[in-house]
C-alpha positions in Angstrom: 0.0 0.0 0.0 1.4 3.2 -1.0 1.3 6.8 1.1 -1.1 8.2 -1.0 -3.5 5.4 -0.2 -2.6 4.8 3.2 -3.0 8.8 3.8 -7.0 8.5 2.1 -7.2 5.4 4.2 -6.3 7.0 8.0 -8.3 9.9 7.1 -11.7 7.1 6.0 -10.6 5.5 9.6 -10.1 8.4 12.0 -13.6 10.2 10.6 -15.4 6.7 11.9 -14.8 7.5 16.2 -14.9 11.2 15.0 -18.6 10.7 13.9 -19.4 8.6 17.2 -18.6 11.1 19.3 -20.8 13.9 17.5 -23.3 11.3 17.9 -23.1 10.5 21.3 -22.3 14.2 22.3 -25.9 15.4 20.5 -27.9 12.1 21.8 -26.8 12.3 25.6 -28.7 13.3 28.2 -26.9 14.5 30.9 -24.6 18.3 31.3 -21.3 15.7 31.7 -22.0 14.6 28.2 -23.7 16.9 26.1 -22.1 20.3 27.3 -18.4 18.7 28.7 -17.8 16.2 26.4 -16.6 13.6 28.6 -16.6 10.6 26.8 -14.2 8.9 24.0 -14.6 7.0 21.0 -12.5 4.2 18.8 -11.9 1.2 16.6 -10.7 -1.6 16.6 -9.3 -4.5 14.2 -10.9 -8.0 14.4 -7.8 -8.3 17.1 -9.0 -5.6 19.5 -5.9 -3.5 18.8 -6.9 -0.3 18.4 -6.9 1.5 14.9 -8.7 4.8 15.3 -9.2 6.8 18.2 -11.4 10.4 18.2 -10.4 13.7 19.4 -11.7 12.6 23.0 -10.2 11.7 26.1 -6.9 10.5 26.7 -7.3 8.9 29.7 -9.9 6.7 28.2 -8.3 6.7 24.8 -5.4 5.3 25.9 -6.7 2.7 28.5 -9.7 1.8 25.8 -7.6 -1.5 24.2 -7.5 -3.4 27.8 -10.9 -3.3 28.4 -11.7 -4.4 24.6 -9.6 -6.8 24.7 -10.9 -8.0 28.6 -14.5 -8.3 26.5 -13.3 -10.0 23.7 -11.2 -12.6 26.1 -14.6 -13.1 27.9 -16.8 -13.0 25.6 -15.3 -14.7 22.4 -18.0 -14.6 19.9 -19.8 -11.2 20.2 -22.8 -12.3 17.9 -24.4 -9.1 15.6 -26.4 -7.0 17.5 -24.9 -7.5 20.4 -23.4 -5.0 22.9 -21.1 -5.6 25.6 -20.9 -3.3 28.8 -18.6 -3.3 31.7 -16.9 -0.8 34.0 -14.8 -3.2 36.2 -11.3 -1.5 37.1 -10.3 -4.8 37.4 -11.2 -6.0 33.8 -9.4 -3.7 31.8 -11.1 -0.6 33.1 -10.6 2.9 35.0 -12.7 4.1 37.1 -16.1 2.9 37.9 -18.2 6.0 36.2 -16.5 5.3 32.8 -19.3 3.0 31.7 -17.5 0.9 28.2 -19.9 -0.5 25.5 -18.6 -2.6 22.7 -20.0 -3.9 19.8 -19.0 -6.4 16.9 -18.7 -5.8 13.6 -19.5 -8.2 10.8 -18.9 -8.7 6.9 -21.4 -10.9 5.1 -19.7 -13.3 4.0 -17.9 -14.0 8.0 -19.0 -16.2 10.5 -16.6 -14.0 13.3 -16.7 -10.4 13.7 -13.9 -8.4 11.6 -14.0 -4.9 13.5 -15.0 -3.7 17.0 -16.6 0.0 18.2 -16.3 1.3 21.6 -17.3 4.0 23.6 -16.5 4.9 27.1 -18.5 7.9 28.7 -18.0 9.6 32.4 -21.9 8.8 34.1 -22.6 11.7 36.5 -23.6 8.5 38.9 -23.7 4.7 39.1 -24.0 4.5 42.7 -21.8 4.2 45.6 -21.7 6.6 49.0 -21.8 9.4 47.8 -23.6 11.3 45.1 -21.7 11.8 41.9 -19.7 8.5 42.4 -16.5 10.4 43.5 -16.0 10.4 47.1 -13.5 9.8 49.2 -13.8 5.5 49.7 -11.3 2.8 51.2 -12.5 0.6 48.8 -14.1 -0.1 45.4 -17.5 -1.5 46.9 -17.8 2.1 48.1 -17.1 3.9 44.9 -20.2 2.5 42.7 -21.9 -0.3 41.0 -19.6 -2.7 39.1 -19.6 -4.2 36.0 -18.1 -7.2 34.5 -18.3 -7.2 30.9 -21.9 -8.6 30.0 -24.3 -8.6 27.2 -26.2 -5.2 27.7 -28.1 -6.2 24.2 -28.1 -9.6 22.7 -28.9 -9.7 19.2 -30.5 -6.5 19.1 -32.8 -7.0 21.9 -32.2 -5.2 25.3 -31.5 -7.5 28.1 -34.0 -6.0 30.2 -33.0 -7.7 33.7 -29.7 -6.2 34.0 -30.8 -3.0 32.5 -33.4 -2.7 35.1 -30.1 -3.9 37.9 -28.4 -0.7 36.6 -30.7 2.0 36.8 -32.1 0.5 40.3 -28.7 1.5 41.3 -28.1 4.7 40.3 -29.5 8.3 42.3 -30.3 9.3 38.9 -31.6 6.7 36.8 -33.4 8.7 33.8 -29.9 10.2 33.1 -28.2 7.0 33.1 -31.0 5.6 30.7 -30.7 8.4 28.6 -26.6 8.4 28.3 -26.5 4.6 28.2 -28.7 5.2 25.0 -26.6 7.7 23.4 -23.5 5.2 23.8 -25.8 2.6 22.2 -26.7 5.3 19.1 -23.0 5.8 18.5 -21.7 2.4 18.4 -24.6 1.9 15.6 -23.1 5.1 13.8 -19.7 3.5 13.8 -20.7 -0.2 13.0 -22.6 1.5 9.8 -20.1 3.3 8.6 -17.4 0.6 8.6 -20.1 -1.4 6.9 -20.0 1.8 4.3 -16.4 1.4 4.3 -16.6 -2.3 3.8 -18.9 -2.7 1.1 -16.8 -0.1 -1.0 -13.0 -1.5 -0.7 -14.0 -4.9 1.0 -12.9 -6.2 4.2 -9.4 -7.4 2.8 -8.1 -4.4 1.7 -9.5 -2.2 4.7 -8.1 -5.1 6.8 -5.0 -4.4 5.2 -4.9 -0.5 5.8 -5.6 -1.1 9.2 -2.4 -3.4 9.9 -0.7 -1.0 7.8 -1.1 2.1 9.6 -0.5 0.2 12.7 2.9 -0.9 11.6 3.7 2.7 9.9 2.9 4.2 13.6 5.4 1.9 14.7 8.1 2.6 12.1 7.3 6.3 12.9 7.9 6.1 16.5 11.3 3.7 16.9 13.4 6.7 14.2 12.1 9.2 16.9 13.1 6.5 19.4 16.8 6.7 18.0 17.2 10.0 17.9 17.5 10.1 22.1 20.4 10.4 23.6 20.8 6.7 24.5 21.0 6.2 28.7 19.1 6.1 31.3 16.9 8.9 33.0 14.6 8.9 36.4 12.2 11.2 38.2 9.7 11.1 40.8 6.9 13.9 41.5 4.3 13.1 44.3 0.4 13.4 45.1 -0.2 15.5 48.1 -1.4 12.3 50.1 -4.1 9.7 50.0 -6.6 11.6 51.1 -6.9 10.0 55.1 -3.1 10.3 55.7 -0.8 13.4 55.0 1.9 11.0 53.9 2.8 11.9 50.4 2.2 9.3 47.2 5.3 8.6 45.5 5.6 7.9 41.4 9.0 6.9 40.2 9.9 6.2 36.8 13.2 5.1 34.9 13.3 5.8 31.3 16.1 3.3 29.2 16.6 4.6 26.0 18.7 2.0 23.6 18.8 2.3 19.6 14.8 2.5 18.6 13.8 1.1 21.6 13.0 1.9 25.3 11.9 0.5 28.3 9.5 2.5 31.3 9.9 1.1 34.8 7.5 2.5 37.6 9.5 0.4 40.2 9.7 2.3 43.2 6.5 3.8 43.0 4.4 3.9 46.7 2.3 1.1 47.1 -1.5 1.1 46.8 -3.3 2.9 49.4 -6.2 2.7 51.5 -8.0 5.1 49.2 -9.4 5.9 45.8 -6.1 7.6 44.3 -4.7 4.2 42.9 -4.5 3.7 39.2 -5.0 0.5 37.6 -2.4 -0.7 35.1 -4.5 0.4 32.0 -4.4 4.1 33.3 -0.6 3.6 33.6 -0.5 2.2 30.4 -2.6 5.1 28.7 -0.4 7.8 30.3 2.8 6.1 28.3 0.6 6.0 25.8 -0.3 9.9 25.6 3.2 11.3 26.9 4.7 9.1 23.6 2.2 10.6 21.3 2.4 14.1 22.2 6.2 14.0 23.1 7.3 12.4 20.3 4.8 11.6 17.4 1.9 13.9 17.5 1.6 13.2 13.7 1.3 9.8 13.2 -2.1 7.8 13.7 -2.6 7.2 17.2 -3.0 3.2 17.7 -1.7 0.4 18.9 1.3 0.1 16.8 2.8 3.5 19.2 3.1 0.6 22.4 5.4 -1.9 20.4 8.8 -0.5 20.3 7.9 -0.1 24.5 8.8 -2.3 27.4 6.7 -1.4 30.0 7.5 -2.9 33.7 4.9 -1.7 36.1 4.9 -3.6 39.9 1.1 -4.8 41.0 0.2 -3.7 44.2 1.5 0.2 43.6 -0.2 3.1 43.2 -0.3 2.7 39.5 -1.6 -0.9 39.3 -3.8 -1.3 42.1 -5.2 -4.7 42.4 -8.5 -5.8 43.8 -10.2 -4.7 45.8 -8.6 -1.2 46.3 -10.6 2.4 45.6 -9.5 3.8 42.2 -12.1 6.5 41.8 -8.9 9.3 42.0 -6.2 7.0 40.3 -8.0 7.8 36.9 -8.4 11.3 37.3 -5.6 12.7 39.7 -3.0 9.9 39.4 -2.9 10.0 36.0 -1.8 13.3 35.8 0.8 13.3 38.0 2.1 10.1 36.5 2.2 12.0 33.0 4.1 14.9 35.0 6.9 12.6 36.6 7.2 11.0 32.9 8.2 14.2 31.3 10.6 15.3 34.3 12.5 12.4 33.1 11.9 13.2 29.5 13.4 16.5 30.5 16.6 15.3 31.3 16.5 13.5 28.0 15.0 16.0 25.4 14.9 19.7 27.3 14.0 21.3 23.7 10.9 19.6 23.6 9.2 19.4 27.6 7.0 22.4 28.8 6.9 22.6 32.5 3.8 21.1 34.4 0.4 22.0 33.9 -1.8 22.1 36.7 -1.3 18.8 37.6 -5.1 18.1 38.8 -8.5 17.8 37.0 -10.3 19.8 40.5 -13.0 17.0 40.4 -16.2 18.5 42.2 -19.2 16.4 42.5 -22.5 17.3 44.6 -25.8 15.6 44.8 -29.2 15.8 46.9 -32.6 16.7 46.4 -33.8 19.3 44.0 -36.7 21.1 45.9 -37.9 22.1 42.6 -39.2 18.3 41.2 -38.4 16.6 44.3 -35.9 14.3 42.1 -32.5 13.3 43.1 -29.9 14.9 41.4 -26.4 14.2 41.0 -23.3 16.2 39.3 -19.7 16.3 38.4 -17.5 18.1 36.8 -13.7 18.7 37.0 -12.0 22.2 36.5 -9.3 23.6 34.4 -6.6 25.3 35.3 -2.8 26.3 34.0 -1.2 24.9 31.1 2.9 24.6 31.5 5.3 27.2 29.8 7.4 25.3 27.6 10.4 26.2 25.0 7.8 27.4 22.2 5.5 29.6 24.2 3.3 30.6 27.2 1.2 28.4 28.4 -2.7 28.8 28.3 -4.8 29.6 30.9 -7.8 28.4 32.2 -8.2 24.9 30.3 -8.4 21.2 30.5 -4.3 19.8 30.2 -2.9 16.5 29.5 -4.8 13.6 30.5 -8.1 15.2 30.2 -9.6 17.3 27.2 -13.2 17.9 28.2 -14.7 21.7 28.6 -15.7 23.6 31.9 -19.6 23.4 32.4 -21.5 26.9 31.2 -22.7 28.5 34.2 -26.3 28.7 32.3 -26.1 24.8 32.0 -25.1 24.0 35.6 -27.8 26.7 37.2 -30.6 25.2 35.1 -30.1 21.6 35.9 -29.6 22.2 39.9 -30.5 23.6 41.6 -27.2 26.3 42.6 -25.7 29.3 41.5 -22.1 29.9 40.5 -21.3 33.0 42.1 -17.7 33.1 40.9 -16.0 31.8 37.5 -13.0 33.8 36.6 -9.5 33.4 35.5 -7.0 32.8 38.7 -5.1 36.0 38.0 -0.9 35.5 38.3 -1.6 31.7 39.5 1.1 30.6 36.9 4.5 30.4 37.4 6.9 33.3 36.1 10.1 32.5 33.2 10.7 34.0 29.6 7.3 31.8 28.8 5.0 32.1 31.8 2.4 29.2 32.8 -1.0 29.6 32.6 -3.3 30.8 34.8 -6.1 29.2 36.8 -9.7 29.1 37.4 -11.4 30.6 40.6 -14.9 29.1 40.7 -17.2 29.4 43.4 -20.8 27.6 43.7 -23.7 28.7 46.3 -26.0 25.8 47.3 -29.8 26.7 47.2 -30.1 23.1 49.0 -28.9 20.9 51.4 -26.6 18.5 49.4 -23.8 16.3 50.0 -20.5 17.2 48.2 -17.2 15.3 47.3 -13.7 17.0 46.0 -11.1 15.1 44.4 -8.2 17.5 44.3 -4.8 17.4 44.0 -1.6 20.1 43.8 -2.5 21.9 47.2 0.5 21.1 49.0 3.3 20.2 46.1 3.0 22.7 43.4 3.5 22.3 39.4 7.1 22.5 38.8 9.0 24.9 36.6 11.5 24.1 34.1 15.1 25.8 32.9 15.1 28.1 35.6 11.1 29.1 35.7 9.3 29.0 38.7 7.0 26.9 40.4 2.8 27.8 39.9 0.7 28.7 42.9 -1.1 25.9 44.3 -4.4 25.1 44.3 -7.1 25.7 47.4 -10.5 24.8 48.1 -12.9 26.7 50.9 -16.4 26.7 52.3 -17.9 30.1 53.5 -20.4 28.7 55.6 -23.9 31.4 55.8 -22.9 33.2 58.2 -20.1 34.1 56.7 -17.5 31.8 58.5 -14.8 30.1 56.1 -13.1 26.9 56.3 -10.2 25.7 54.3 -10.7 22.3 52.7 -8.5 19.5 52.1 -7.7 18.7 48.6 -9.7 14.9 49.0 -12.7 15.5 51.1 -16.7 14.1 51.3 -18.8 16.7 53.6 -22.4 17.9 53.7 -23.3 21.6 52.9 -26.5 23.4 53.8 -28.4 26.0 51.9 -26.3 29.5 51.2 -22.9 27.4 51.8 -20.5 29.0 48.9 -17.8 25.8 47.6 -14.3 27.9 46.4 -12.2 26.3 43.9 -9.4 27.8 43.2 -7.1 25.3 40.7 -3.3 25.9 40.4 -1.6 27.3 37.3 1.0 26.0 34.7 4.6 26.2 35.7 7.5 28.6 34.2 9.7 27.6 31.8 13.1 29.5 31.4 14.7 31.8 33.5 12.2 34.9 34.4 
């Protein structure tokens, strides 16, 4: 296959997820989904190794192939019309609101499937102590309902028992419904148009593109592989704590660069805690897999083919393979970026012309539930915040956004106040919160909520102790810092992991950390 068809044929592939996620985006139900976009998209080849990924999430996009390929192991002969769902950490999963649906895809003339869809969306709730499925929890039984990969649809026809076993465990089961829909509707979107694609170049030679651009991913990867300075370089950045200790969390990496090859070893990394900030291996796995990309080859097609020239070591029982049955809720959200910031420290040491400084280092996830006194419904919501981007050697880095392992949008003010019942009282850019150096870090987000209700809140926050780090001389950012203003006008500082109870007229601050400097000021 030559360039000029294996350019028309990443293009064909890569517009397949890309016209899920419009899908899924304009069928959802809930704010977490239509208005912040949190949910991802991909394909796969009749392998499960994945092919085309959409402009979605990292963390999910990088993590996606494990769960597939948990599915597929389980569940050999996914028949047509039927759709798989699971959420397990422990079966290739993240976190247990990142619900996964898979479905098969079939040409005429074969008796096994030839392609895979998938979608992964962020569910506002599926359970667990607190509202919004985020709280601080010892272990996974406390974080939500979950899922082992089972037949959610079986040849087209909704398997109405465990459908019902879902939403009967959810605060707010006519979002779920609604969302769980949406992921069904783009899953069909991609299965018909690789049947498009199929019945106009034939499964062979689309079969063929797809191992194709795999391998050309590869080939593209190992020459930017040989152009490091072979050796050996290590960092370590920490999490604040755990959330019930102050005890910092420790992530360690070694990087071994040797000809177009190199190996990533997370030995010495703490081990798992009595909380939710443990990441299971496929979150590890899908920060390598997003640092590579962006570091090294943000041109090629992101899929599988990336992983191969890698030897990955990463110790079960750590903080970034947690095994069963630990918490993980903030391993996939707040782990993962600090695991993508103690990667490029040592990429620093490595390749200084091409690492910015950190970005915030957090997502600021905020989740609140209770009672809406207007319908008398439950109501449950999440959201994570931006902050700072990092300075690095091309430029300044941006301010109030989404960074690394994350690429949703904040929530409109107009969206939040008409679903619940609050009002956002503050939402403005965190003014000289990034660190200084000839390219500044971004600034952060102040963002304050009043609550017209009593409700039950959760914070997953991380950077309030430890900030982002500057590079060549710049200086650190500001850290983050969460309050309550109680209403009599009292306020509290907040840890950065906490699970409390507000009344009406309490006022929730958020004030996320900027982007570090890069260069000498």
């Amino acid at each position: 296959m030559d360039a000029v068809q294996l350019g028309i044929f990443r293009a064909l592939l890569e517009a397949v997820p890309e016209e899920m996620g419009i899908v899924l985006r304009r069928t959802g139900f809930s704010p977490n989904i239509k208005e912040r976009r949190d949910y991802s998209c991909a394909i796969f080849d009749r392998h499960a190794r994945l092919v085309a990924q959409g402009d979605h999430m990292p963390v999910h996009l990088g993590s996606l192939p494990a769960a597939v390929s948990e599915i597929v192991r389980r569940m050999p002969i996914l028949e047509p019309g039927d759709v798989a769902i699971a959420n397990d950490p422990f079966a290739g999963g993240t976190h247990l609101p990142d619900l996964t649906m898979v479905s098969a895809v079939y040409a005429p003339d074969e008796d096994t499937p030839v392609f895979y869809v998938a979608s992964r969306a962020h569910h506002s709730d599926v359970g667990g102590m607190t509202p919004g499925s985020m709280g601080l929890c010892r272990e996974v039984f406390q974080e939500g309902l979950r899922i082992p990969p089972v037949l959610l649809w079986k040849k087209g026809v909704l398997q109405n028992d465990i459908w019902q076993l879902v939403l009967a465990n959810v605060r707010t089961p006519w979002e779920r419904e609604g969302d769980l829909l949406a992921q069904r509707a783009a899953n069909e979107a991609g299965e018909g148009r690789l049947r498009v694609l199929m019945k106009r170049y034939g499964v062979s030679q689309l079969s063929e593109a797809m191992e194709a651009l795999l391998d050309y991913s590869e080939r593209f990867l190992r020459v930017e592989l040989s152009r490091v300075p072979p050796g050996s370089y290590e960092a370590e950045d920490y999490l604040d704590d755990d959330g019930f200790s102050e005890a910092p969390v420790k992530i360690a990496v070694r990087m071994v660069f040797f000809g177009d090859r190199a190996e990533i070893d997370f030995s010495g990394s703490s081990p798992q805690c009595p909380s939710g900030v443990n990441a299971t291996e496929a979150v590890t796995i899908s920060c390598v897999f997003y640092v590579v990309r962006s570091l090294f080859t943000p041109d090629a097609p992101a899929n599988s083919g990336l992983l191969r020239p890698l030897t990955l070591h990463i110790p079960q029982g750590t903080v970034v393979a947690a095994t069963y049955p630990c918490a993980v809720g903030a391993g996939n959200v707040e782990t993962s970026q600090r695991i993508v910031d103690t990667l490029l420290k040592a990429l620093f040491k490595a390749v200084p012309d091409r690492v910015p400084a950190a970005s915030q280092g957090t997502m600021n996830n905020f989740a609140f539930g209770g009672r809406d006194p207007r319908s008398g419904r439950l109501f449950a919501y999440y959201e994570t915040i931006g902050g700072g981007m990092g300075g690095g050697p091309l430029g300044p880095g941006d301010s109030a956004v989404h960074t690394h392992m994350t690429n949703s949008l904040n929530t409109p003010v107009e969206a939040v106040e008409h679903e619940f019942p609050v009002r956002i009282r503050a939402y403005h850019v965190r003014k000289g919160s990034g660190g200084a150096g000839r390219f500044r870090g971004g600034d952060g987000i102040h963002r304050e909520i009043e609550f017209l209700t009593h409700a039950w809140v959760s914070i997953l926050s991380d950077r309030r102790r430890f900030a982002p780090y500057g590079l060549q001389g710049g200086e650190p950012a500001s850290c983050g810092r969460n309050t309550l203003q109680t209403k009599d006008g009292q306020v509290q500082v907040l840890p950065g992991k906490i699970s409390f109870e507000v009344g009406p007229h309490n006022r929730v601050s958020i004030e996320t950390p900027g982007g570090g400097g890069w260069g000498l000021p």
